[in-house]
C-alpha positions in Angstrom: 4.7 20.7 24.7 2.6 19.2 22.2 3.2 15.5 21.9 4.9 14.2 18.6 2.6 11.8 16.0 3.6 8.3 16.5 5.3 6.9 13.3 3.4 5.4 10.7 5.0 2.4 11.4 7.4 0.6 13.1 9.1 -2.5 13.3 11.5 -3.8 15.7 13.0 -7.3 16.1 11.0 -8.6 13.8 11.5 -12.1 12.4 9.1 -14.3 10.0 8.9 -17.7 9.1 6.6 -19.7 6.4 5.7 -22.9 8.7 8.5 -23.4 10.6 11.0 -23.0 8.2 14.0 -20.4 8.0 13.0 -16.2 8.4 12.0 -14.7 5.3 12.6 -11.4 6.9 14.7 -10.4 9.8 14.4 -6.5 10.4 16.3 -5.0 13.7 14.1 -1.7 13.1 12.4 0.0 10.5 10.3 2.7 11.1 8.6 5.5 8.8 6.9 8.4 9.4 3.7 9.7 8.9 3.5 11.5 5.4 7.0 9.6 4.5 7.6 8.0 0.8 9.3 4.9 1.1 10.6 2.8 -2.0 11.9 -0.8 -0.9 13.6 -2.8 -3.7 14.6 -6.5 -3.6 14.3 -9.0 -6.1 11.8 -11.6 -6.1 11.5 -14.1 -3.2 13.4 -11.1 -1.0 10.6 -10.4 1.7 9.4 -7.8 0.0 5.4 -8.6 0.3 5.9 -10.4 3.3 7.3 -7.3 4.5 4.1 -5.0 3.4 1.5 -8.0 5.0 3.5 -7.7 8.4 2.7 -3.9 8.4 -0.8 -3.9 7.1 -1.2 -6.8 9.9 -2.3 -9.5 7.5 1.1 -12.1 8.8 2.0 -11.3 12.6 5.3 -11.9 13.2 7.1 -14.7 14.7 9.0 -12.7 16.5 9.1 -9.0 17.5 6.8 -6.2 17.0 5.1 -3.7 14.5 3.3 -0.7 15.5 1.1 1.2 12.8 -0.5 4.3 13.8 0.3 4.2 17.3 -0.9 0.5 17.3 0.8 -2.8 18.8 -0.7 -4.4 15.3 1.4 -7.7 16.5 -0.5 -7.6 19.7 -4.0 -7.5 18.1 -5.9 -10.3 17.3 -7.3 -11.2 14.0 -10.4 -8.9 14.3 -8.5 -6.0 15.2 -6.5 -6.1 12.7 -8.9 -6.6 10.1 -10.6 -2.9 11.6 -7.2 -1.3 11.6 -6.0 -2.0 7.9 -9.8 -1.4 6.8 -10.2 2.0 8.3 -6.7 3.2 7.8 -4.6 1.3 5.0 -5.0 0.8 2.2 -3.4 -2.0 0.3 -2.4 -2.7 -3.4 -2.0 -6.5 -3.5 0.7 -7.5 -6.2 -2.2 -10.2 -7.3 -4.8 -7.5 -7.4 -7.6 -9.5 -4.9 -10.3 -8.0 -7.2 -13.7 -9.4 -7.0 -14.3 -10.8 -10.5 -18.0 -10.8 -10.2 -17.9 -6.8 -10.1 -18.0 -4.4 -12.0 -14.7 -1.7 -11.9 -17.0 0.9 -9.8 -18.3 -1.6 -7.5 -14.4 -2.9 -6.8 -13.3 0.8 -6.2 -15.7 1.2 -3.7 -15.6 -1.6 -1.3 -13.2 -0.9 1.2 -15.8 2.5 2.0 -18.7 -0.7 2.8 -16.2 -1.9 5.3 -14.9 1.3 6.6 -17.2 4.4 7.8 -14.4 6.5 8.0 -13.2 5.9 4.1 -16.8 6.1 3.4 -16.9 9.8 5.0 -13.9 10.8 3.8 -14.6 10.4 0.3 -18.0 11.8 0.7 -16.1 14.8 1.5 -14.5 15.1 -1.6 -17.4 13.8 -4.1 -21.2 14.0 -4.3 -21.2 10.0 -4.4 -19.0 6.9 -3.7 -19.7 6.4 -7.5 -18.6 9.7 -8.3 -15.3 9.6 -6.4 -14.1 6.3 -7.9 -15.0 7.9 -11.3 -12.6 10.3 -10.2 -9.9 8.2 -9.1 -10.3 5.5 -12.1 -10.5 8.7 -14.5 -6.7 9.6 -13.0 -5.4 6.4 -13.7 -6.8 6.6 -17.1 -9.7 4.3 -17.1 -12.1 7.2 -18.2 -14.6 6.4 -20.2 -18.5 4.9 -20.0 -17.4 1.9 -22.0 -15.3 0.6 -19.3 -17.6 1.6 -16.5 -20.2 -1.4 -16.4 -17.6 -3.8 -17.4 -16.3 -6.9 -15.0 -12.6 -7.0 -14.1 -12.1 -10.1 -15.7 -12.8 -8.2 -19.5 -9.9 -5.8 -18.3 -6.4 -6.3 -19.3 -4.1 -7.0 -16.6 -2.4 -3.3 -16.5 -6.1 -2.3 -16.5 -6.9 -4.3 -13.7 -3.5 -2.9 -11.7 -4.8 0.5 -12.0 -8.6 -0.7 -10.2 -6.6 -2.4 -7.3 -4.6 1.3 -6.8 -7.9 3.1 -7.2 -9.6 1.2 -4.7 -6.3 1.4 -2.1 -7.0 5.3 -2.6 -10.4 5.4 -2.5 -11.4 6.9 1.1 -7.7 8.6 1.7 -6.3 6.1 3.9 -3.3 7.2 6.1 -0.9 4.7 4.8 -0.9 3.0 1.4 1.2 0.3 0.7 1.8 -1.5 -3.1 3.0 -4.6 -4.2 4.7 -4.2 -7.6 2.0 -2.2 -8.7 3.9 -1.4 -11.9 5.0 -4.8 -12.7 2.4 -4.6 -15.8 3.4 -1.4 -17.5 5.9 -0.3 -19.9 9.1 1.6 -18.3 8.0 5.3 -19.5 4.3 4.2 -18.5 5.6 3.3 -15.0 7.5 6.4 -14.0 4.2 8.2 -15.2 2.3 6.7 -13.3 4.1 6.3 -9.9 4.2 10.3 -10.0 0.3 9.9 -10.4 0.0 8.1 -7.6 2.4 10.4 -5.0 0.6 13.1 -6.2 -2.7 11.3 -4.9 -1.5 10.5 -2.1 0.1 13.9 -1.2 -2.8 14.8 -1.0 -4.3 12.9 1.2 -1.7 12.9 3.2 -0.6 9.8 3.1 2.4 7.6 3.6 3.4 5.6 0.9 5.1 2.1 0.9 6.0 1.1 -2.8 7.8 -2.1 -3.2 9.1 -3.3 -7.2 12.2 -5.3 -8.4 12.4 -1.9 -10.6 15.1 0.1 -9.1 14.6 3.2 -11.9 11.6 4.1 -9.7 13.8 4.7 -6.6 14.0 8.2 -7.6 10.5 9.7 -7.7 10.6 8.6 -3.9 12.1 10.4 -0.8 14.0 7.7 0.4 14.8 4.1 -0.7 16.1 1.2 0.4 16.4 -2.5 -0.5 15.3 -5.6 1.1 18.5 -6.6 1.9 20.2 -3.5 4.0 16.8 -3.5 5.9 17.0 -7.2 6.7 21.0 -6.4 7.6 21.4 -3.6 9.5 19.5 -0.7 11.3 18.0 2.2 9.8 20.7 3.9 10.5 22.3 2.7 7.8 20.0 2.9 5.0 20.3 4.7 1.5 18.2 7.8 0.6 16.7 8.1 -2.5 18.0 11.5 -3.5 
């Protein structure tokens, strides 16, 4: 009997705390599985990003553990988990974290410098690292040469939220998490472009995290589920999306 993939990932017990101070989240379980889209909606100051950086390894907790791919990320040390979100997450920050002195090309492509894997996988799917973040900055509708040599800074900020999701894509990374990546756009631009980026990551095959104070995007997603039930009760108990 084959044995069954591992979750994307999974939390248990988990509690965290900002220096000491009370828990910001505290999650009996969660867990996800591989190819799963997941919507989580709080409002601000809920635990929503703290929630995404205990996944993608970035916070360990201060309690309890989180397993990603088969991996004890809270076990890992700092290296380790640098490695593991490089090679196999990739991560819409709700601040962006571009590099301002770079163009919107050069942006796209750096997690593929850090990661051989990302670097291969999108040299699967392009003739060029250049050519596959055209690609993926001409879906989220940044075509055009004039943009191209631009730095980030001369973009507009819903601009620049689209060059943060093209360079989480970039590569195919099993999971993808995002931090209000919408929080910039117009509601009919939003619900266009969240089916824009399932559609991406369907096929890639990857699980998506999505976190927004926006609740009308619950439903473009297979299951949803706010901050609070998930820092109240077990999975079990959760709300699905459709």
């Amino acid at each position: 009997m084959a044995t069954p993939d591992p979750p994307a990932f999974r939390l248990a017990q988990v509690e965290f705390a900002y220096g000491g101070g009370a828990p910001v989240v505290d999650i009996p379980e969660l867990e996800v599985a591989q190819g799963e889209r997941l919507f989580v909606e709080g409002p601000s100051g809920s635990g929503k990003s703290t929630l995404l950086c205990l996944v993608a390894g970035i916070l360990t907790p201060t309690s309890g553990t989180v397993d990603v791919l088969g991996e004890p990320v809270s076990a890992l040390g700092a290296a380790a988990r640098d490695r593991l979100r490089a090679e196999k997450i990739g991560f819409v920050f709700q601040m962006f974290n571009l590099l301002p002195y770079l163009s919107l090309v050069d942006n796209v492509v750096l997690p593929c410098h850090f990661s051989r894997t990302r670097a291969a996988v999108a040299l699967e799917n392009s003739a060029s690292l250049t050519d596959e973040a055209d690609r993926l900055l001409d879906r989220l509708g940044l075509g055009g040469n004039a943009l191209r040599g631009r730095r980030v800074t001369e973009l507009s900020i819903g601009q620049q939220q689209r060059v943060a999701v093209a360079r989480a894509l970039i590569g195919r990374p099993p999971l993808v998490v995002a931090d209000e990546p919408t929080s910039a756009m117009d509601a009919t631009a939003r619900l266009a472009f969240v089916e824009l980026l399932l559609e991406e990551c369907a096929l890639a095959g990857s699980t998506v995290v999505f976190v927004s104070h926006d609740p009308s995007l619950a439903t473009s997603f297979e299951r949803a589920v706010s901050m609070a039930e998930i820092n109240a009760a077990p999975q079990e108990g959760m709300a699905d999306a459709r």
